[in-house]
MARSETI-136118 format. One line per field, with one value per residue (C-alpha): x, y, z; residue number from 1. Coordinates in steps of 0.25 Angstrom, whole numbers, plus 2048, in hexadecimal, padded with zeros to 3 digits. Layout:
// residues N
X	c(X; ...)
Y	c(Y; ...)
Z	c(Z; ...)
pos	c(NUM; ...)
END
This chain:
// residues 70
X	c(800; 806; 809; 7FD; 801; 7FA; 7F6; 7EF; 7E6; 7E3; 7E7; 7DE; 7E5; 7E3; 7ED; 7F1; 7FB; 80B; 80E; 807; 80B; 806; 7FF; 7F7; 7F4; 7EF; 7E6; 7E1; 7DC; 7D6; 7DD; 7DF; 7EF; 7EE; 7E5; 7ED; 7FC; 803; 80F; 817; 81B; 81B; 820; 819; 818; 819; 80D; 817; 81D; 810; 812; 820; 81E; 819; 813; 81B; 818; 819; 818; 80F; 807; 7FC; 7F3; 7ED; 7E3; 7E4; 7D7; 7D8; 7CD; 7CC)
Y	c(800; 80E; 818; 824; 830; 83D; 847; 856; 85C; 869; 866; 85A; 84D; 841; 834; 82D; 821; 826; 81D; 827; 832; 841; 83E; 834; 839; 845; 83C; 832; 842; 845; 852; 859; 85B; 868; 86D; 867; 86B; 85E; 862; 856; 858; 868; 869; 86B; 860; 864; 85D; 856; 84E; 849; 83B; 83A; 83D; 832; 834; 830; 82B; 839; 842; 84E; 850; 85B; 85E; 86B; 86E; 87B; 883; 88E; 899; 8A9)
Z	c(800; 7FD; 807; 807; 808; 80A; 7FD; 7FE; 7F7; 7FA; 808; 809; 80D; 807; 806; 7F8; 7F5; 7F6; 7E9; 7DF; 7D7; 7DA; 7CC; 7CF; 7DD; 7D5; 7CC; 7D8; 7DE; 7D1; 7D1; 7C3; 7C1; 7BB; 7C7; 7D1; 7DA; 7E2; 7ED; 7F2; 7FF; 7FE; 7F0; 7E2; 7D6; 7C8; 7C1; 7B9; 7C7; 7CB; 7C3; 7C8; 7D6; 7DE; 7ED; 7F7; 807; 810; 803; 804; 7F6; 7F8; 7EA; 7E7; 7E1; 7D8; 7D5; 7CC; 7CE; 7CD)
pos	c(1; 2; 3; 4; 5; 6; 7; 8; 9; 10; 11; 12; 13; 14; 15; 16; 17; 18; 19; 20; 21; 22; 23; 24; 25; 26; 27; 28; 29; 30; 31; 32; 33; 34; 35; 36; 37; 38; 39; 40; 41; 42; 43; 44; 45; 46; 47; 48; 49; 50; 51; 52; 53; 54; 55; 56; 57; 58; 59; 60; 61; 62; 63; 64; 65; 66; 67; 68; 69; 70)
END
């Protein structure tokens, strides 16, 4: 069984497996990329690390949610 650890998203916890990608955690959220900022452990990812990037045990991942409005 994979180690949980803990995800954000818009300061709300939730817990996912430690043995996937920032991708697919993104897809498994239903988040749309384009409208969507990740941090690992207080540091922002480039879109393009997200498949590369894989969750480990103790990171930090927090997803937020951009709305643009006027």
């Amino acid at each position: 069984m994979a180690a949980k650890v803990i995800v954000f998203m818009n300061g709300k916890a939730r817990q996912v497996n430690s043995d996937r990608t920032v991708m697919e955690i993104v897809g498994e959220m239903k988040l749309e990329p384009s409208s969507v900022l990740v941090e690992r452990n207080g540091e922002a990812l480039l879109r393009q690390e997200w498949g590369e990037k894989k969750v480990e045990h103790g990171d930090r991942l927090e997803f937020v949610k951009v709305v643009a409005g006027g």
